[in-house]
C-alpha positions in Angstrom: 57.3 131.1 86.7 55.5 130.4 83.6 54.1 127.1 82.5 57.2 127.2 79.4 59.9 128.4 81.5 59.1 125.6 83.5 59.4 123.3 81.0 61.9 124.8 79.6 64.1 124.3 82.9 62.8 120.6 82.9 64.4 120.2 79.7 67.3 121.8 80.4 68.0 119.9 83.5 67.2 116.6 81.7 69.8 117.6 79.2 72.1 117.9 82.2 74.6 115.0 82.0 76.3 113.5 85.3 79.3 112.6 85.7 79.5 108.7 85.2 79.9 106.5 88.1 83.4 105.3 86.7 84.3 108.3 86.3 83.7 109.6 89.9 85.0 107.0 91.5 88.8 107.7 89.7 88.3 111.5 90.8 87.4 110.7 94.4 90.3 108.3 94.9 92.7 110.9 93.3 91.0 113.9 95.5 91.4 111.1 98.4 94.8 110.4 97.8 95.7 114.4 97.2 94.1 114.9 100.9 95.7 112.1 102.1 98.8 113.1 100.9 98.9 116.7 102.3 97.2 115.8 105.6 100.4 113.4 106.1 103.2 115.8 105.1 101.6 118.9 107.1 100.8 116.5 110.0 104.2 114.0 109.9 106.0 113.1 106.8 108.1 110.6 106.0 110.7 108.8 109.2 114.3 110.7 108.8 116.1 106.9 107.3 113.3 106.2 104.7 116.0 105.6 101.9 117.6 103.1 104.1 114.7 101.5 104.8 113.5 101.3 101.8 116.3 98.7 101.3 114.7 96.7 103.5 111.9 93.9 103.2 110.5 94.2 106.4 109.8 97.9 105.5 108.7 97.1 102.2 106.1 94.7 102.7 104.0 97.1 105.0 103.6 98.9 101.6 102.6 95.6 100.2 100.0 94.8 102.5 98.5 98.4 102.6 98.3 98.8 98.9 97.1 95.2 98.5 94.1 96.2 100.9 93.4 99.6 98.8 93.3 98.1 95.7 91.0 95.4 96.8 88.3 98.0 98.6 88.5 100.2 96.2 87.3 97.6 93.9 84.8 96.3 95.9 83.2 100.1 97.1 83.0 100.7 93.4 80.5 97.6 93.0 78.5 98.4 96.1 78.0 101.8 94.9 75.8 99.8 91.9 72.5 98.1 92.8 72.5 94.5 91.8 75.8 93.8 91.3 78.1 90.8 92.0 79.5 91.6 95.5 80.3 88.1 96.4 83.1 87.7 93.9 84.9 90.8 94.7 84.5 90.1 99.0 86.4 87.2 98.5 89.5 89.2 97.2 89.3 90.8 100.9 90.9 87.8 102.6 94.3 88.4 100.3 95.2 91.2 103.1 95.1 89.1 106.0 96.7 86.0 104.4 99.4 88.4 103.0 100.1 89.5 106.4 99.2 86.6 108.5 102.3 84.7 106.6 104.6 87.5 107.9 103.9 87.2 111.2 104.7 83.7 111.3 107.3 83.9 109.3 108.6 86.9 112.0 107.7 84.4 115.0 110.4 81.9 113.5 113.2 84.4 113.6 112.5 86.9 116.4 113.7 85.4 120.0 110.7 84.5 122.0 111.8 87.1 124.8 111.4 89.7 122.6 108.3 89.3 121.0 106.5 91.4 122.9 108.8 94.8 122.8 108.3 94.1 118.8 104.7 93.7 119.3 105.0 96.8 120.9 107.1 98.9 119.6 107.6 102.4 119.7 104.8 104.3 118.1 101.6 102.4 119.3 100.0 105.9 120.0 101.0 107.6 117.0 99.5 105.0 115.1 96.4 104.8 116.7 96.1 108.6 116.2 97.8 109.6 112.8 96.1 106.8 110.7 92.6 107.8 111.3 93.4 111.2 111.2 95.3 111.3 107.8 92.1 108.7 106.9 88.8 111.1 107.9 89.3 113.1 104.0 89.5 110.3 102.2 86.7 109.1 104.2 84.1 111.7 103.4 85.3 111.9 99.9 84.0 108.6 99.6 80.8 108.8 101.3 80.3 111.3 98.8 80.8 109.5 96.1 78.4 107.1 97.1 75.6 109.3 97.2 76.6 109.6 93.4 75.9 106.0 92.9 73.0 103.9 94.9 74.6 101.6 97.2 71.4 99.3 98.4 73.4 98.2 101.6 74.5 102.2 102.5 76.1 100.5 106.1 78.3 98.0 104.3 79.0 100.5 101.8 80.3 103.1 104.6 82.2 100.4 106.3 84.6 99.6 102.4 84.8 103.4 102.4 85.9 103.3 105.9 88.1 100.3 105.1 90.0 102.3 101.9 90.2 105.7 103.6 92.0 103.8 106.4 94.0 101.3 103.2 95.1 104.9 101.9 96.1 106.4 105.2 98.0 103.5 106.5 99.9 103.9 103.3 101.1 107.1 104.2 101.2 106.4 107.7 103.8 103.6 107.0 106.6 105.5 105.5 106.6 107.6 108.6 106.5 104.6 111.3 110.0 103.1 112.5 107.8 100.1 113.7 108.5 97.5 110.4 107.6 94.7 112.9 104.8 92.7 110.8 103.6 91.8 114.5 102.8 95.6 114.8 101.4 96.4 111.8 98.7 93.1 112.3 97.6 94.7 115.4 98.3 98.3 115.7 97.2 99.1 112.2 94.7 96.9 112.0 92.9 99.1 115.0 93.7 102.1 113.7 91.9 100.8 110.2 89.0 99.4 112.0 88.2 102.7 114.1 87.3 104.3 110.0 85.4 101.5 109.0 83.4 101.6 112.2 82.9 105.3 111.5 82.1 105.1 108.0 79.8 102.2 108.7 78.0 104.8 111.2 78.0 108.0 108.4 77.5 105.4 105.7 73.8 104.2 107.0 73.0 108.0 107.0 75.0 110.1 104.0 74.5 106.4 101.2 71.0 105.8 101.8 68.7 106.7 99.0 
């Protein structure tokens, strides 16, 4: 190559806009959400009552809790894909989750009979939620370790883990309008496992694919 074709191709390559960081974080939660969405209809789709239960609050509130928790790491990946900026304030938002579905349970160990706490605990699906959920979450997952390596996350293992965290907010989604287990008991635990086993995984890929 010749001394002005090469800078000719510098120039050209400088030219070369990419795709702002705001920008690629609203296409990788829409390509997350598409994969999500097709991985769960192929894979389970939705429980055969889901009109009924929409009805119902006990069935509505696991939509609460898992939207609550994908809103709230979605925001928080976005700033961690940015160096320098105000993680602190956005981390606190993650306790709204837990508080959201802590009340539940209490409010579910008032009314439910003490003898059967435990078959609600339980339920019916424990192994199809501990399969379906991380399986419906693993696209979203590497979308999003993707689209960190578009920013520059200076804490690439924390980074993986909110990736982890909403790939497994936007599979749970899913995953809940397919589960006959409305028990917030179940959802605490059972979910909450199933969640945790992407957020380990993306804290593992996350250390690797985000670092820059």
């Amino acid at each position: 190559m010749q001394t002005n074709d090469l800078i000719n191709a510098l120039k050209a390559d400088a030219a070369k806009q990419a795709m702002p960081l705001g920008y690629a974080w609203w296409v990788a939660i829409a390509a997350a959400t598409i994969v999500a969405a097709v991985a769960f209809f192929v894979l389970i789709g939705p429980r055969p009552d889901f009109a009924a239960a929409a009805h119902t609050l006990r069935f509505l509130l696991k939509f609460i809790v898992t939207l609550t928790l994908t809103v709230v790491a979605f925001g928080l990946l976005r700033v961690l894909s940015r160096p320098g900026s105000n993680v602190r304030g956005v981390a606190y938002w993650l306790v709204l989750t837990p508080v959201l579905l802590g009340a539940a349970v209490v409010a579910e160990l008032f009314v439910v009979p003490t003898d059967q706490l435990l078959a609600v605990w339980w339920g019916s699906n424990v192994y199809v939620c501990l399969t379906f959920i991380p399986l419906i979450g693993l696209g979203p997952l590497a979308i999003f370790l993707v689209a960190l390596r578009h920013g520059a996350p200076t804490r690439p293992g924390p980074a993986g883990a909110v990736a982890g965290l909403l790939a497994g907010g936007i599979a749970a989604t899913f995953y809940a309008a397919h589960c006959t287990d409305d028990s917030p008991l179940f959802v605490a635990t059972w979910y909450s496992i199933a969640i945790a086993g992407l957020v380990v995984l993306g804290t593992i890929l996350g250390r690797r694919v985000a670092r820059w």
